[in-house]
C-alpha positions in Angstrom: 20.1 -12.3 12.5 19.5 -8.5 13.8 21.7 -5.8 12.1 23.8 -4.1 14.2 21.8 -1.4 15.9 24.8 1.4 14.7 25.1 0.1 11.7 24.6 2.9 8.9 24.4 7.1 9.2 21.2 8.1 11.0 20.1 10.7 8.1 18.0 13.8 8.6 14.8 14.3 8.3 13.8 16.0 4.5 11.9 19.8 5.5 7.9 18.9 5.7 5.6 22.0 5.4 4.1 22.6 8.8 0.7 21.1 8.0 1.9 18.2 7.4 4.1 17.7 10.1 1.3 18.6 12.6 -1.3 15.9 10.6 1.7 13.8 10.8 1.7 14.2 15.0 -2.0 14.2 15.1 -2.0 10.4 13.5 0.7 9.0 15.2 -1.1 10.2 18.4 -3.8 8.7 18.0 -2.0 5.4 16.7 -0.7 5.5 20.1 -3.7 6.2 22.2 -5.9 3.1 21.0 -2.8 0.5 20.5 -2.5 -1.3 24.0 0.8 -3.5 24.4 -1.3 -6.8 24.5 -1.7 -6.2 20.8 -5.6 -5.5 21.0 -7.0 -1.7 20.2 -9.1 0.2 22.6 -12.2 0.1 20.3 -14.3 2.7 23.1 -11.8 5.2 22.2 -10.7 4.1 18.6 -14.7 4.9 17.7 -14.3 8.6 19.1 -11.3 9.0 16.9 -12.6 7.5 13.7 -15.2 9.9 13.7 -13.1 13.1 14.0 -11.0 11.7 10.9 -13.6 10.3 8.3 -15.5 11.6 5.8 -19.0 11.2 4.3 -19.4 9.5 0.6 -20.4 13.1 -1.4 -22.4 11.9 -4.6 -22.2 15.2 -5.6 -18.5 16.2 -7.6 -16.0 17.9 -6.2 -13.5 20.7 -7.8 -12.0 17.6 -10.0 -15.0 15.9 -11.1 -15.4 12.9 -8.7 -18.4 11.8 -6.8 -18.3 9.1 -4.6 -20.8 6.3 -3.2 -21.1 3.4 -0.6 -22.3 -0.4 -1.4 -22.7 -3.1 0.8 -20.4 -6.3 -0.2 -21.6 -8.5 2.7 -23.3 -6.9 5.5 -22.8 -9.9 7.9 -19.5 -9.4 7.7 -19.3 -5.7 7.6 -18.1 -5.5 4.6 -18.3 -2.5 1.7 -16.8 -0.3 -0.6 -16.8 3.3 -1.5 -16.8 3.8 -5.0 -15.1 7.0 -6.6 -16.2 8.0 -10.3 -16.4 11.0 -12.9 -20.5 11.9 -13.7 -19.4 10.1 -16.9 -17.3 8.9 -19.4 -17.5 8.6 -23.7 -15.0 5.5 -22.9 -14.5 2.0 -20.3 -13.1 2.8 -17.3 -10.0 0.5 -16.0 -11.0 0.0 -12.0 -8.6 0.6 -9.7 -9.7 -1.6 -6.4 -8.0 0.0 -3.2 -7.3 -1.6 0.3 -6.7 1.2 3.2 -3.6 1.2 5.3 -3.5 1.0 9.5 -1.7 -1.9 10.5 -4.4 -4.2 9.6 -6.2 -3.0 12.8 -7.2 0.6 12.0 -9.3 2.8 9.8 -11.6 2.2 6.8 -12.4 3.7 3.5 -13.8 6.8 5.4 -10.7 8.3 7.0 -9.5 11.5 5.6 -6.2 11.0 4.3 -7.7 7.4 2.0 -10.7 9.2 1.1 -8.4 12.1 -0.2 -5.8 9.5 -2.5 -8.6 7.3 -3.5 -10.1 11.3 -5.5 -7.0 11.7 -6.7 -6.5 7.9 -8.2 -10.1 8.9 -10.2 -9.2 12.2 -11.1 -5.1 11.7 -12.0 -5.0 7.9 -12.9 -8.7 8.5 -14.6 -9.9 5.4 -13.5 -13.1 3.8 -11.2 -11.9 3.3 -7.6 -13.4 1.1 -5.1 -12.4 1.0 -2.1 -12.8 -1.8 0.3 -13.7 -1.6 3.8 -11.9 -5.3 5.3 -12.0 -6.9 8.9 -9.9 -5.0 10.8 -7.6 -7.4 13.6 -7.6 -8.3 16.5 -11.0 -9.0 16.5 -11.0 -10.7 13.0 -6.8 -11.8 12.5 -5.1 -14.0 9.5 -6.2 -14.4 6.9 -9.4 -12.2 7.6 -8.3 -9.2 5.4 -7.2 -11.1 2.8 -10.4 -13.6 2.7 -12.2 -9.9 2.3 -9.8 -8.7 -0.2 -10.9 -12.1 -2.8 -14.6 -11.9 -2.0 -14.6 -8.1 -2.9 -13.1 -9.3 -6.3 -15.7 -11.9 -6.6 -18.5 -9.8 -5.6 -17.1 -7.5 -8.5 -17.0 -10.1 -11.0 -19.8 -11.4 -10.3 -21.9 -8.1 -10.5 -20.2 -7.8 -14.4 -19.4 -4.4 -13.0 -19.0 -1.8 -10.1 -22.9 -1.3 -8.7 -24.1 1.9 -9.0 -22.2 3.5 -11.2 -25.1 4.1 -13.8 -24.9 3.3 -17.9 -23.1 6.8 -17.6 -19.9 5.3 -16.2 -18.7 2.0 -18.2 -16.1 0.2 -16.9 -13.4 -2.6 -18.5 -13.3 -4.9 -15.7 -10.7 -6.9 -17.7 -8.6 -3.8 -16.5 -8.7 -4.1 -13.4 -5.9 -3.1 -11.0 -5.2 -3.5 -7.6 -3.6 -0.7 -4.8 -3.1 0.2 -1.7 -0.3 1.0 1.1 1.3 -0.2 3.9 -0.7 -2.9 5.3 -3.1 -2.4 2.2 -0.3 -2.9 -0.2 0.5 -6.2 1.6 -3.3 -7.5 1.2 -2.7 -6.3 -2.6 0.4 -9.1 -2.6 -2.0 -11.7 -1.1 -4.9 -10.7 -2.9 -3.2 -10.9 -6.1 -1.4 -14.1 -5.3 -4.6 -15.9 -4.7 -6.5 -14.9 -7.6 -4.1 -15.2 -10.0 -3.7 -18.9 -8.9 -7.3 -19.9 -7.8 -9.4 -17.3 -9.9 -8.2 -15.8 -12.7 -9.0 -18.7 -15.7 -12.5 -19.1 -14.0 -14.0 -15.3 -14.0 -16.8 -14.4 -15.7 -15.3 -10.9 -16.5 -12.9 -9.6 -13.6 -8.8 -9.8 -14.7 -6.1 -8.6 -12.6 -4.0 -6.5 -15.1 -1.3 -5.2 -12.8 -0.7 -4.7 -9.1 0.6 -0.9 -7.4 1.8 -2.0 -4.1 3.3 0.9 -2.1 5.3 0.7 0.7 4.4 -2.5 1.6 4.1 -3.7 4.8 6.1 -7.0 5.1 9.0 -7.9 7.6 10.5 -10.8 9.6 12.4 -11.6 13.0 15.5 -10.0 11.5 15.9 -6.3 11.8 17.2 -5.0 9.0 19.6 -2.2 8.5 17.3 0.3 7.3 14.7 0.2 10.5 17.7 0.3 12.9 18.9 3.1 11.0 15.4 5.1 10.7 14.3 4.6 14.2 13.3 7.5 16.3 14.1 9.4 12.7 11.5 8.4 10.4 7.5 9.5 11.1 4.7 7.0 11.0 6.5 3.9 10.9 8.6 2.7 14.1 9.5 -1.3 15.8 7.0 -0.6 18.6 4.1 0.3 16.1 5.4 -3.0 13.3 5.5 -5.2 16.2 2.2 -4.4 17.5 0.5 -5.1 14.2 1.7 -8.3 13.4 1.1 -8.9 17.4 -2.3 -7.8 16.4 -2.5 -9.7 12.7 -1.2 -12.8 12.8 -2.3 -15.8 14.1 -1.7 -15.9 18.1 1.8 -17.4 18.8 3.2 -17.3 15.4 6.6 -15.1 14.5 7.4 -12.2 12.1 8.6 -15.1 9.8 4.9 -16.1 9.8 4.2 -16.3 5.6 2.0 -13.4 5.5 4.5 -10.9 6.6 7.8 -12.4 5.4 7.0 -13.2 1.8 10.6 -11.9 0.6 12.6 -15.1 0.3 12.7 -17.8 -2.6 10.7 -20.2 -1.1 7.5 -17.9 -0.5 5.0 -19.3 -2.7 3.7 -17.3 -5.6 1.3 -17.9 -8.6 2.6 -18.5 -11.8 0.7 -16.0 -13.4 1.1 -13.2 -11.1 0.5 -9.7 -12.3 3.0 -6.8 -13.8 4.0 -4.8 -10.5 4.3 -1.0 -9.4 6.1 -1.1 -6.4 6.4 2.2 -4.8 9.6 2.4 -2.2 10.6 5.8 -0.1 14.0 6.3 1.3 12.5 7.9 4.6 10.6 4.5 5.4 11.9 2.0 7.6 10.2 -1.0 5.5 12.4 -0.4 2.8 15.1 -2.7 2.8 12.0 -5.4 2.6 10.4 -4.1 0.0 13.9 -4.3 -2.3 13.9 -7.6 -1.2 10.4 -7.8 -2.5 11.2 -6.5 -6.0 14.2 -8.9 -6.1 12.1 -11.9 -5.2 9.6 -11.4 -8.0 12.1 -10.7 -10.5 13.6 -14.0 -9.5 10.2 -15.4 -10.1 9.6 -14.3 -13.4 7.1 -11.2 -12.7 7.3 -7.8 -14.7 8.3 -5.7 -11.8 8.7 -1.9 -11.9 10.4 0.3 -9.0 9.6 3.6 -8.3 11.9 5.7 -5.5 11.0 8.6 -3.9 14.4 9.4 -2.0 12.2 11.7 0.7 9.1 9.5 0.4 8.5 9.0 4.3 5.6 5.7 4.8 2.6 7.0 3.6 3.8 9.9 1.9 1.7 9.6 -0.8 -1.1 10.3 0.3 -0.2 13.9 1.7 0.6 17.5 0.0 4.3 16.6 -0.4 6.5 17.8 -3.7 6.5 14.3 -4.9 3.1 12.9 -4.3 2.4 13.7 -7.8 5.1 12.0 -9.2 3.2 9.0 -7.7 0.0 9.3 -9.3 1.7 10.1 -12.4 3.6 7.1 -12.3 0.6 4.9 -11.7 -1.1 6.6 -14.7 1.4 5.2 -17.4 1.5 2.2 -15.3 -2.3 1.3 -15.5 -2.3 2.6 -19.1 0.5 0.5 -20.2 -0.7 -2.4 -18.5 -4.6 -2.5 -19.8 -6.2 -5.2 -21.7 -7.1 -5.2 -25.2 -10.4 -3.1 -25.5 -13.5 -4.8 -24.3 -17.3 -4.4 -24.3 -17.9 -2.2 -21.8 -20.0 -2.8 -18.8 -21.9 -0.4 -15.8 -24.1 -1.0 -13.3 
């Protein structure tokens, strides 16, 4: 059942310095430009803009310290991960493995704005990132990204560590967390779900330790009160844009109550040992209401769950120059830190 469309104050905007509001417009442009109302993405043009918005691996550190790398996970699949490190470290390494936003149809590891958190995840959260370059839909839909999500885990475990890295770097894959936004943060949910019930007694080395979902991107056919209220208000996020992505995601003909996208309700399945959670909410982002709902049903089910709200966190917030962006990477810090294993041999390749 839909909310009713007037139902709650339509707030105002919170004051965004001027660069941001323009990257802001630039992204939501070009959001627009290459999503077609079939839900398909014109991939001539998508190629164009990729381009003008990624960045190159630098091996080489920056100001902070990081370097960063490509592998190749599966190349038949197109599949890969760019690794962010220090030059080295006197102790293991948690890692940190991140999955990219874009409505499960755009953007990789490369574009700016991912490239950009991903440093700061290394440098603030002091941690080994890799992030993983999934299937994007509508080419490859349900459960594409998530299939890609597991295997990058296995290809991790597997390995006994994060290739390339050196003996400079060790890591504590027993440590190992998982983040990401938006559409990211809901293949972190899946992700996590399947490995805890299908992987995580029968690693070689690879434990999930915790989970830092933010802003998720789940929903349903009901349209709840804080969407309504944030439409044609909030940036980034609007029911044209959501509709095309599950359009785009899900498996032809199925609904927004389809179980990848509406996982907030008692009987959504969920492993029994699923990990402690971060979950990051903004009050500027339509999704919200879901993602409470989210929180709620975990509790419910026994999981360690943790809120953090950002009152003017718009949907991807994050990830831009905004006052409380650091709060975030803070937050994970003492979340990752509280939430590692016992110390373990150390391991680098």
């Amino acid at each position: 059942m839909e909310a009713a469309a007037g139902q709650g104050e339509r707030p105002t905007p919170p004051p965004l310095p001027l660069g941001v509001r323009l990257q802001l417009a630039g992204l939501t442009a070009a959001i627009d430009a290459v999503e077609r109302s079939d839900g398909t993405v014109n991939r001539c043009l998508y190629s164009v803009i990729d381009r003008l918005l990624s960045a190159r691996a630098n091996p080489r550190p920056d100001g902070s310290g990081v370097r960063s790398y490509d592998f190749t996970v599966d190349a038949s699949r197109g599949i890969w991960a760019r690794v962010f490190a220090p030059v080295s470290s006197a102790v293991p390494l948690p890692v940190v493995v991140y999955y990219h936003g874009g409505g499960f149809a755009l953007f990789s590891p490369a574009i700016g704005p991912f490239n950009g958190v991903c440093r700061r995840l290394c440098s603030d959260v002091g941690a080994v990132v890799v992030s993983v370059n999934y299937r994007l839909a509508p080419e490859h839909r349900y459960p594409a990204a998530y299939d890609d999500g597991v295997d990058a885990l296995r290809f991790l475990d597997d390995a006994g560590g994060v290739p390339g890295l050196g003996d400079g770097v060790p890591v504590d894959l027993a440590s190992c967390f998982l983040t990401g936004e938006s559409a990211g943060a809901n293949i972190v949910h899946h992700v996590a779900s399947r490995w805890a019930a299908e992987h995580q007694h029968a690693a070689k080395s690879l434990r999930l330790a915790g989970i830092i979902p933010v802003q998720p991107y789940f929903g349903g056919e009901e349209r709840t009160e804080s969407e309504l209220r944030l439409e044609g208000v909030a940036p980034v996020v609007n029911l044209e844009r959501s509709d095309f992505s599950w359009k785009a995601f899900l498996p032809v003909g199925a609904t927004r109550d389809h179980p990848a996208a509406h996982v907030t309700d008692d009987n959504a399945e969920l492993a029994e040992e699923f990990p402690p959670t971060l979950l990051v909410i903004g009050g500027f982002d339509p999704l919200q209401d879901w993602q409470r709902r989210y929180a709620d049903v975990l509790r419910r089910k026994g999981v360690n769950v943790q809120v953090a709200e950002y009152p003017d966190g718009f949907h991807g917030f994050y990830g831009f120059p905004v006052a409380d962006a650091g709060k975030v990477f803070l937050k994970m810090k003492a979340f990752v830190e509280s939430n590692r294993a016992a110390p373990a041999k150390s391991t680098a390749r």
